[in-house]
mmJSON file of the N, C-alpha and C atoms, coordinates in Angstrom:
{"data_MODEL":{"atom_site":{
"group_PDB":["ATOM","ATOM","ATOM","ATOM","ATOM","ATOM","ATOM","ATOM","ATOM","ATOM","ATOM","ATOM","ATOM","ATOM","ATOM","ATOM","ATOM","ATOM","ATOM","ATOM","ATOM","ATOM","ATOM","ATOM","ATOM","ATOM","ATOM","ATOM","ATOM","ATOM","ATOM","ATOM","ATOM","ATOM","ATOM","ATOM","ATOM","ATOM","ATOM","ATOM","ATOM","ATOM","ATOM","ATOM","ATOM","ATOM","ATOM","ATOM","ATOM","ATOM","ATOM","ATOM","ATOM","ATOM","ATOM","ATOM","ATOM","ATOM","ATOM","ATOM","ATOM","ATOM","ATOM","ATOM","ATOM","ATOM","ATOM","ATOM","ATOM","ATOM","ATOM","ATOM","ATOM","ATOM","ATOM","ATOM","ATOM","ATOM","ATOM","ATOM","ATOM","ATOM","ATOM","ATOM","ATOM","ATOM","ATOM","ATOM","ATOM","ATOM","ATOM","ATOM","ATOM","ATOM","ATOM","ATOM","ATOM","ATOM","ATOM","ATOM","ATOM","ATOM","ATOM","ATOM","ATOM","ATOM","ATOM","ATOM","ATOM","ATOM","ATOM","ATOM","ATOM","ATOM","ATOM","ATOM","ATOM","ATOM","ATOM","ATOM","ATOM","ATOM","ATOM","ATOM","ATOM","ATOM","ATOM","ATOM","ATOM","ATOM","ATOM","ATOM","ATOM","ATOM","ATOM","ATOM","ATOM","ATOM"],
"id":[1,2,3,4,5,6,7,8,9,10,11,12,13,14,15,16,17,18,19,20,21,22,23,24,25,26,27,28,29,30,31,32,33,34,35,36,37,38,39,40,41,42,43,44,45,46,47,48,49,50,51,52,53,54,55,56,57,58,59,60,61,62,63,64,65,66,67,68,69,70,71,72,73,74,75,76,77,78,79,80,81,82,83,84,85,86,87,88,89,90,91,92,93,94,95,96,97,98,99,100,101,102,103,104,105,106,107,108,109,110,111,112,113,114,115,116,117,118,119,120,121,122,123,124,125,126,127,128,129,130,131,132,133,134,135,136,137,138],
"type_symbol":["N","C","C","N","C","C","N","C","C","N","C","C","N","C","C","N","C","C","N","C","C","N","C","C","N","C","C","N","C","C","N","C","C","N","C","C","N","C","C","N","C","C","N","C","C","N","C","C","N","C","C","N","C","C","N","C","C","N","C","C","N","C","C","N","C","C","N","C","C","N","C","C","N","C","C","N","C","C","N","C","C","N","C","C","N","C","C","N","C","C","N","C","C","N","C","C","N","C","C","N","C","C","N","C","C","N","C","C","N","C","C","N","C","C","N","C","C","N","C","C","N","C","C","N","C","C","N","C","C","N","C","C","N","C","C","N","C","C"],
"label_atom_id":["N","CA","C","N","CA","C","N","CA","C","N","CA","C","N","CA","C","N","CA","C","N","CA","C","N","CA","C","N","CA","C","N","CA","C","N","CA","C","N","CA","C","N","CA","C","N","CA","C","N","CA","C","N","CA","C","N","CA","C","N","CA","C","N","CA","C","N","CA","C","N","CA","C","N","CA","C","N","CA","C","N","CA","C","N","CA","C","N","CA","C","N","CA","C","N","CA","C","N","CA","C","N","CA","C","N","CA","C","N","CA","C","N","CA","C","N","CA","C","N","CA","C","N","CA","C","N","CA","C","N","CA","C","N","CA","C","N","CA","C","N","CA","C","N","CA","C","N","CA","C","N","CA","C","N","CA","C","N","CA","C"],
"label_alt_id":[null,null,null,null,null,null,null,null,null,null,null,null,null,null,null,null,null,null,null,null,null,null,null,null,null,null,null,null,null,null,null,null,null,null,null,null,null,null,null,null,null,null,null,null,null,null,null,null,null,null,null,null,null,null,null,null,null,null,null,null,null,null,null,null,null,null,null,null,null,null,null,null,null,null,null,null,null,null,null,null,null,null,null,null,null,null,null,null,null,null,null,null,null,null,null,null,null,null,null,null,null,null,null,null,null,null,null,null,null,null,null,null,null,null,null,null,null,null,null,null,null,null,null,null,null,null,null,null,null,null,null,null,null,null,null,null,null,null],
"label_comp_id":["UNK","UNK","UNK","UNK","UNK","UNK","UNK","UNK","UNK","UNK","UNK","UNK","UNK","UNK","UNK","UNK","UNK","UNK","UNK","UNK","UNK","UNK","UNK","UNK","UNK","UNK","UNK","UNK","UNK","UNK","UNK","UNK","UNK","UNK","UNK","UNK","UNK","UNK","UNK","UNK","UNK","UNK","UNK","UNK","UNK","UNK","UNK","UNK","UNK","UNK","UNK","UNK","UNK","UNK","UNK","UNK","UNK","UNK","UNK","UNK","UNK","UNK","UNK","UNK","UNK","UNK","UNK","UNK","UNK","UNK","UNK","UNK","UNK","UNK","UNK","UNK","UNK","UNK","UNK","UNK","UNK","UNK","UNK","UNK","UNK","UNK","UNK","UNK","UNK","UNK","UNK","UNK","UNK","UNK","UNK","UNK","UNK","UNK","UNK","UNK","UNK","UNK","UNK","UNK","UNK","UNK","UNK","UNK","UNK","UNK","UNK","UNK","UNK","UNK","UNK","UNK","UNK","UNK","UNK","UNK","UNK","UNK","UNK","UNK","UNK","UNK","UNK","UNK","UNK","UNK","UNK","UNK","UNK","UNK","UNK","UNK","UNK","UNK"],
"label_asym_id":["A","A","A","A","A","A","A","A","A","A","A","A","A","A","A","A","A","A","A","A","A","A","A","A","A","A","A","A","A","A","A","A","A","A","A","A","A","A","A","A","A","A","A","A","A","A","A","A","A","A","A","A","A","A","A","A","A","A","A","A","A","A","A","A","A","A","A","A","A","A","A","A","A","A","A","A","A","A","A","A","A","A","A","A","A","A","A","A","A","A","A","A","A","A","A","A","A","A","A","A","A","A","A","A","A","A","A","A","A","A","A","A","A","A","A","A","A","A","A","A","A","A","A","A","A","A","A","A","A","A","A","A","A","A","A","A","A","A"],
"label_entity_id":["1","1","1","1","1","1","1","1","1","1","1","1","1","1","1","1","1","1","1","1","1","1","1","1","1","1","1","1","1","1","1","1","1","1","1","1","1","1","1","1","1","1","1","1","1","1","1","1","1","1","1","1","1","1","1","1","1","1","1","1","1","1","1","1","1","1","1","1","1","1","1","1","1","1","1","1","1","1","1","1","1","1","1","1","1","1","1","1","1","1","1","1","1","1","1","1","1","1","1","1","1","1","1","1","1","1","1","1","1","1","1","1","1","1","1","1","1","1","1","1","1","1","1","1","1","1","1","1","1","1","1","1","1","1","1","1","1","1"],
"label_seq_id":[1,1,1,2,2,2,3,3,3,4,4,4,5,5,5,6,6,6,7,7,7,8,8,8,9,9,9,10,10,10,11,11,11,12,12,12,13,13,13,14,14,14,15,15,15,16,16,16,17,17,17,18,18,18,19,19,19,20,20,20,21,21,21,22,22,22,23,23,23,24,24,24,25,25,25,26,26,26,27,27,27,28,28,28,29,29,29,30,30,30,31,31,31,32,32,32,33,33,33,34,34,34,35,35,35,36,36,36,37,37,37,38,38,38,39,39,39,40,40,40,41,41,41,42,42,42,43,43,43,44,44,44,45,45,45,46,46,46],
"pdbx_PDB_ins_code":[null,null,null,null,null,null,null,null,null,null,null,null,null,null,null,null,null,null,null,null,null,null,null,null,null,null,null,null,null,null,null,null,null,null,null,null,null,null,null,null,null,null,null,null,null,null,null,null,null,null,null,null,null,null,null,null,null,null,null,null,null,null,null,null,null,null,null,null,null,null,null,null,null,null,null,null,null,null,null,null,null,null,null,null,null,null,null,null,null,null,null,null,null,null,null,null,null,null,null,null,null,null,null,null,null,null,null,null,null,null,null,null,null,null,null,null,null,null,null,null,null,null,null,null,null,null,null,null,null,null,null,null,null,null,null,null,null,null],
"Cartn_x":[65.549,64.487,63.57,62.317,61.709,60.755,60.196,59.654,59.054,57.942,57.078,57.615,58.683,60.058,60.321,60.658,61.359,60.501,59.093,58.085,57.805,57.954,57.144,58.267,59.482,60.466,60.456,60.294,59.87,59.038,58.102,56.56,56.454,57.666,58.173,58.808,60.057,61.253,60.395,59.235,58.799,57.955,57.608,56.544,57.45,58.686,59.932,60.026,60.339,60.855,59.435,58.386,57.219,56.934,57.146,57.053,58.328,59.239,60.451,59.868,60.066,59.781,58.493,57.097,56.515,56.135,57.591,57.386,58.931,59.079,60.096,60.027,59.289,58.997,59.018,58.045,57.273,58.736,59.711,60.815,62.096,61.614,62.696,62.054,60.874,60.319,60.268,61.053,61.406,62.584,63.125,64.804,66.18,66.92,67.943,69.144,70.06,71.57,72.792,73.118,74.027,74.96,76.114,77.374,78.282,77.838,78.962,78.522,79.351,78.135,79.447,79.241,80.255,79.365,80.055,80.089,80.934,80.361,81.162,80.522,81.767,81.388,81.473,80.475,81.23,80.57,81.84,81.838,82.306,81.23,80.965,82.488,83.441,84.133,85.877,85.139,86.188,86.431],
"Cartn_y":[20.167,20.107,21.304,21.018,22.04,22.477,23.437,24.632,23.511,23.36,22.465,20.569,20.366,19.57,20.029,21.619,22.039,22.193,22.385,22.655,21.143,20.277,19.197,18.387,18.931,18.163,19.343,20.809,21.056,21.282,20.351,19.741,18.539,17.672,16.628,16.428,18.099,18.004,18.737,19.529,19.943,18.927,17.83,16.708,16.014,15.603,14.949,15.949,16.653,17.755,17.651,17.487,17.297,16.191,15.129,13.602,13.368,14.124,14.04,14.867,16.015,17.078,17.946,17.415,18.667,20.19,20.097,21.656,22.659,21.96,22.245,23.885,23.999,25.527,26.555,25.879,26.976,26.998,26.287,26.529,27.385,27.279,28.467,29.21,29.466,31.008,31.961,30.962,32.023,32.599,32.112,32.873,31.483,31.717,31.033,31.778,30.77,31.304,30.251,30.378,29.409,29.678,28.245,28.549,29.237,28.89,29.349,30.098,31.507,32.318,31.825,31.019,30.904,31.959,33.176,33.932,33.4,32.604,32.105,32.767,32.221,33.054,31.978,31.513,30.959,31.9,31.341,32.137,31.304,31.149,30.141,30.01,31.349,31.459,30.341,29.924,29.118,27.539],
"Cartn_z":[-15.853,-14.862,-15.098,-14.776,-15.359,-14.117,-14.396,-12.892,-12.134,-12.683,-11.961,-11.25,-11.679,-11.017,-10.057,-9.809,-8.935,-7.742,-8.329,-6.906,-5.675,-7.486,-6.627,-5.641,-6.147,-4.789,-4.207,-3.95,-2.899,-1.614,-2.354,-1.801,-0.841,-1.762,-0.928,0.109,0.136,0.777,2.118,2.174,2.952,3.962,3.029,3.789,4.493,4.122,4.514,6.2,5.696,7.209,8.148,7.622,8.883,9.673,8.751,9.17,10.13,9.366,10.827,12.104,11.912,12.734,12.73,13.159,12.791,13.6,14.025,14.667,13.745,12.668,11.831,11.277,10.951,10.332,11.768,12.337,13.731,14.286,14.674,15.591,14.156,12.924,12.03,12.271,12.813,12.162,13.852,15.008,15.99,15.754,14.632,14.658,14.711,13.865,13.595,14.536,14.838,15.454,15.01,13.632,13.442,14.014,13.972,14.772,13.559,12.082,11.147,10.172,9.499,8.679,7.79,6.347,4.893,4.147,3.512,2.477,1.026,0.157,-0.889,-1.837,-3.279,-5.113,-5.598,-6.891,-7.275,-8.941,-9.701,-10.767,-11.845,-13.088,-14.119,-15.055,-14.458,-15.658,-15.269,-14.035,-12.991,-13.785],
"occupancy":[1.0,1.0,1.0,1.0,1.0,1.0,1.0,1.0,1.0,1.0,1.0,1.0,1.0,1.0,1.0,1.0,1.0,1.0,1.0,1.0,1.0,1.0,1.0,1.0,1.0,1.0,1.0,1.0,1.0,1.0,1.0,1.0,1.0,1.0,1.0,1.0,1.0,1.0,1.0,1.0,1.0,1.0,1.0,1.0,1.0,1.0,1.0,1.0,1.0,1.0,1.0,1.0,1.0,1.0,1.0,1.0,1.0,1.0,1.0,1.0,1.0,1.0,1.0,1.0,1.0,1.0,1.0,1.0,1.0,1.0,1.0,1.0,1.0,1.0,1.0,1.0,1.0,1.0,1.0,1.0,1.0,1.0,1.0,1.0,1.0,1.0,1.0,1.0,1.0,1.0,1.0,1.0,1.0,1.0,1.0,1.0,1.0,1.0,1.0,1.0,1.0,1.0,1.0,1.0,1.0,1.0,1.0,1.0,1.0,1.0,1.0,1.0,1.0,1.0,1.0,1.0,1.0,1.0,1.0,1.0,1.0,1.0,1.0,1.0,1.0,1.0,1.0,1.0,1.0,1.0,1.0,1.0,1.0,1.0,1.0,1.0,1.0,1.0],
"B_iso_or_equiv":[0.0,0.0,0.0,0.0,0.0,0.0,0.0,0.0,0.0,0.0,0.0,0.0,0.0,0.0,0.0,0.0,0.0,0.0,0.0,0.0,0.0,0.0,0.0,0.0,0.0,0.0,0.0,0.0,0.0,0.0,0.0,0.0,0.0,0.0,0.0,0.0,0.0,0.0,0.0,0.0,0.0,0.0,0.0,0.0,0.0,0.0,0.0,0.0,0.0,0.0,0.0,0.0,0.0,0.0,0.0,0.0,0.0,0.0,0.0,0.0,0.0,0.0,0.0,0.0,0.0,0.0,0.0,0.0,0.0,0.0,0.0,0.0,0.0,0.0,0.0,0.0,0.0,0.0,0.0,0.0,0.0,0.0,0.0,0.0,0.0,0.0,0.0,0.0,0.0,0.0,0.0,0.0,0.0,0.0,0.0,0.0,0.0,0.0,0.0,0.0,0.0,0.0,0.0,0.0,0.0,0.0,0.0,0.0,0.0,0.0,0.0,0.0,0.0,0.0,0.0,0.0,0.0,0.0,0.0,0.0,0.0,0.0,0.0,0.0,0.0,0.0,0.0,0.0,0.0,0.0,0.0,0.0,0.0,0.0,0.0,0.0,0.0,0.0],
"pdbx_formal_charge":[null,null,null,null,null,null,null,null,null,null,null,null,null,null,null,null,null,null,null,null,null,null,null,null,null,null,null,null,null,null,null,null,null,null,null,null,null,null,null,null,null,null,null,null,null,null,null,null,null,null,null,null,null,null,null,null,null,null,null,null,null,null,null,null,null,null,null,null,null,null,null,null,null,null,null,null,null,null,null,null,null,null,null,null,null,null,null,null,null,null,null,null,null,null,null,null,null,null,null,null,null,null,null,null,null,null,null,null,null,null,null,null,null,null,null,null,null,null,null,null,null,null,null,null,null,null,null,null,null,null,null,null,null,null,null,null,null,null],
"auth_seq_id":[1,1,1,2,2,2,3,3,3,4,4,4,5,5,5,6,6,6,7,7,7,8,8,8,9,9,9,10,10,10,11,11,11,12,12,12,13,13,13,14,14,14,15,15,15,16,16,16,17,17,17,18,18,18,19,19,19,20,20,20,21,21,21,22,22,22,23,23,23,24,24,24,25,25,25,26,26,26,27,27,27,28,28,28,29,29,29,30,30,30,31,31,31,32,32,32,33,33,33,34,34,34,35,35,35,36,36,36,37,37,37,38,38,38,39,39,39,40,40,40,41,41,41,42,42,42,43,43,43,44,44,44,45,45,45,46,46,46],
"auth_comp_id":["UNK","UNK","UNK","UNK","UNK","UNK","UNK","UNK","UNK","UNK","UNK","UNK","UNK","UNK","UNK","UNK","UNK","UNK","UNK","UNK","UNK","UNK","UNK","UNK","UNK","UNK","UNK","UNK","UNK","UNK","UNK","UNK","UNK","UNK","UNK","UNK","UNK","UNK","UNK","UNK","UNK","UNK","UNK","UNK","UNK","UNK","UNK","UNK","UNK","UNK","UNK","UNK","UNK","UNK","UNK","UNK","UNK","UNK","UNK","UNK","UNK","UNK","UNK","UNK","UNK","UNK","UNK","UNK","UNK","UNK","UNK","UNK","UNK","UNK","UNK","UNK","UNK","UNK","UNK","UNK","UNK","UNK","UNK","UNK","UNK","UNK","UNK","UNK","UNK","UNK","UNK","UNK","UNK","UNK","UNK","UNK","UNK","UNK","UNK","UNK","UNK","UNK","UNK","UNK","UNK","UNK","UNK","UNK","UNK","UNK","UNK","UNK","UNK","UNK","UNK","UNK","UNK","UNK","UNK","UNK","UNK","UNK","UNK","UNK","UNK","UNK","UNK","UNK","UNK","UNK","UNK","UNK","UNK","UNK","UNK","UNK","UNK","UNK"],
"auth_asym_id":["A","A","A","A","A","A","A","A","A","A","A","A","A","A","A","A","A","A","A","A","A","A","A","A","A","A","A","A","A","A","A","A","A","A","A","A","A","A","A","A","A","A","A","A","A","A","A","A","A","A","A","A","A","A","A","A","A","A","A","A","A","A","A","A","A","A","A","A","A","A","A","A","A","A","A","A","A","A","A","A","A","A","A","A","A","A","A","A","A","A","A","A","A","A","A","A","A","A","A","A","A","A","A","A","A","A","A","A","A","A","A","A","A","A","A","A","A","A","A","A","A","A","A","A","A","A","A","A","A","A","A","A","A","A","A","A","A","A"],
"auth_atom_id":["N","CA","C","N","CA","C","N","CA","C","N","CA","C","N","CA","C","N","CA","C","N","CA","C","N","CA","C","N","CA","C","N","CA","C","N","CA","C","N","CA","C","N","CA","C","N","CA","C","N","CA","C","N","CA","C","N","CA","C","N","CA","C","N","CA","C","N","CA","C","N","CA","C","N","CA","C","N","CA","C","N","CA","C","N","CA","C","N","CA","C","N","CA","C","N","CA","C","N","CA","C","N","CA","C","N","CA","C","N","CA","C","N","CA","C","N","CA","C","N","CA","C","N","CA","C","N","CA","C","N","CA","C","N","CA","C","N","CA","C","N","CA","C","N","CA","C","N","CA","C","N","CA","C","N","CA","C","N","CA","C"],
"pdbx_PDB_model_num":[1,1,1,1,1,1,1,1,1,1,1,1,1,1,1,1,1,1,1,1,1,1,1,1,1,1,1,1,1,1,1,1,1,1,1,1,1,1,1,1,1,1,1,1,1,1,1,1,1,1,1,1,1,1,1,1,1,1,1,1,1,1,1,1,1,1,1,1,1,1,1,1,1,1,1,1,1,1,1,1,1,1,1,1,1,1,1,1,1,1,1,1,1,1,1,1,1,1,1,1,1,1,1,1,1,1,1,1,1,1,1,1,1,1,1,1,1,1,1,1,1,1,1,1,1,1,1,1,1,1,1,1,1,1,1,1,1,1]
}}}
C-alpha cells in the first residue's frame, strides 16, 4: 500500500464518521474518558 492509499482511506474513513455522526470530531476534541486504558507490545521477533 502506498502513502497516498493510506490518505485516501483516510479521507474516506473520515467522510464515513460524518455521514454517521457529524458532530464526530467536535465531541473528540472536548476530551475522551475511556472505560479501558490496554498498554500492549508487539514485537516482530514473536
Amino acid at each position: 500500500m502506498i502513502l497516498q492509499d493510506i490518505f485516501k482511506h483516510n479521507e474516506q474513513w473520515v467522510a464515513q464518521k460524518l455521514n454517521t455522526d457529524p458532530q464526530y470530531f467536535e465531541k473528540l476534541a472536548k476530551g475522551q474518558q475511556p472505560q479501558i486504558l490496554y498498554i500492549g507490545c508487539s514485537d516482530s521477533r514473536v
